[in-house]
LOROPA-982522 format. One record per residue: residue in one letter; x, y, z of N, C-alpha, C in turn. Coordinates in steps of 0.2 Angstrom, whole numbers, padded with zeros to 4 digits, always signed. Atoms other than C-alpha are relative to their C-alpha. Example, Ala and Ser with C-alpha at 12.3 -4.5 7.8 and 13.67 -1.06 7.14 Angstrom:
! LOROPA-982522
A+0004-0006+0000+0062-0022+0039+0004+0006+0000S-0004-0006-0001+0068-0005+0036-0004+0005+0003
This chain:
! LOROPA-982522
X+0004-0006+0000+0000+0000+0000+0004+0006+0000X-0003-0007-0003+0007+0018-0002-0007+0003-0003X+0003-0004+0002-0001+0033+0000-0001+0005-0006X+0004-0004+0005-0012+0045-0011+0006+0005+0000X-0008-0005-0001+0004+0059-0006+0004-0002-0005X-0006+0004+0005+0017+0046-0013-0001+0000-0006X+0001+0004+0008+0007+0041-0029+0000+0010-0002X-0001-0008+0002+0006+0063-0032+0007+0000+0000X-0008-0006-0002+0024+0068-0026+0004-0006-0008X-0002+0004+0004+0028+0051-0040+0000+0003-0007X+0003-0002+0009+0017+0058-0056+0004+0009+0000X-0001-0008+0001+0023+0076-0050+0007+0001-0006X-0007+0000+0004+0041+0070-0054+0001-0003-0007X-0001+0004+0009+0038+0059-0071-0002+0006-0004X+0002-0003+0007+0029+0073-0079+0006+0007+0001X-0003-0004+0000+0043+0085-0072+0006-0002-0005X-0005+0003+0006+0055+0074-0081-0001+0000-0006X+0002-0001+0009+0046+0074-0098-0001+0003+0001X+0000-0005+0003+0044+0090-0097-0008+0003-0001X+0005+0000+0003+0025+0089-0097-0003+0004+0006X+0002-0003-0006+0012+0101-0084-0007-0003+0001X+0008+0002-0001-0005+0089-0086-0001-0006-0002X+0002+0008+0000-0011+0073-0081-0003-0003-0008X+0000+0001+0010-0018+0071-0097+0004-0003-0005X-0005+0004+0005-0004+0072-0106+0003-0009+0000X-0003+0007-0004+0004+0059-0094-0002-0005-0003X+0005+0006+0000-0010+0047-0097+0000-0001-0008X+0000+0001+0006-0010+0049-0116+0009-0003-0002X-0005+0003+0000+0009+0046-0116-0001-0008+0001X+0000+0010-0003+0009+0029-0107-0005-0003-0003X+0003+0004+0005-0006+0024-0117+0004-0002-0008X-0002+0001+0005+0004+0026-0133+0008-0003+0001X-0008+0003-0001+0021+0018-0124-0003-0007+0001X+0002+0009-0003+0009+0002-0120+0000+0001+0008X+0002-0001-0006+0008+0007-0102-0004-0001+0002X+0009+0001-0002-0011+0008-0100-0004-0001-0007X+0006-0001+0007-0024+0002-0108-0005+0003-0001X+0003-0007+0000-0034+0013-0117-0008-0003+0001X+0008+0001-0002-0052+0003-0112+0001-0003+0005X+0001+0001-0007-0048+0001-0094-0004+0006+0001
C-alpha cells in the first residue's frame, strides 16, 4: 500500500522529467508507450 501523497509527489516528478504540466498528457503518453490500456 502507499499513499495517495506518494502516488502525487511520483506523477509530479515523471511529468517534471518529460517536461510535461497535465495529467492528461501523462496518461495519453503511457497509453501510446503500451503502459495503460486505453479501455480500462
Amino acid at each position: 500500500f502507499i499513499s495517495i501523497s506518494t502516488v502525487k509527489s511520483h506523477r509530479a516528478k515523471i511529468m517534471e522529467k518529460l517536461g510535461i504540466d497535465s495529467p492528461t498528457h501523462l496518461v495519453r503518453i503511457a497509453i501510446k508507450l503500451g503502459l495503460v490500456d486505453p479501455d480500462f
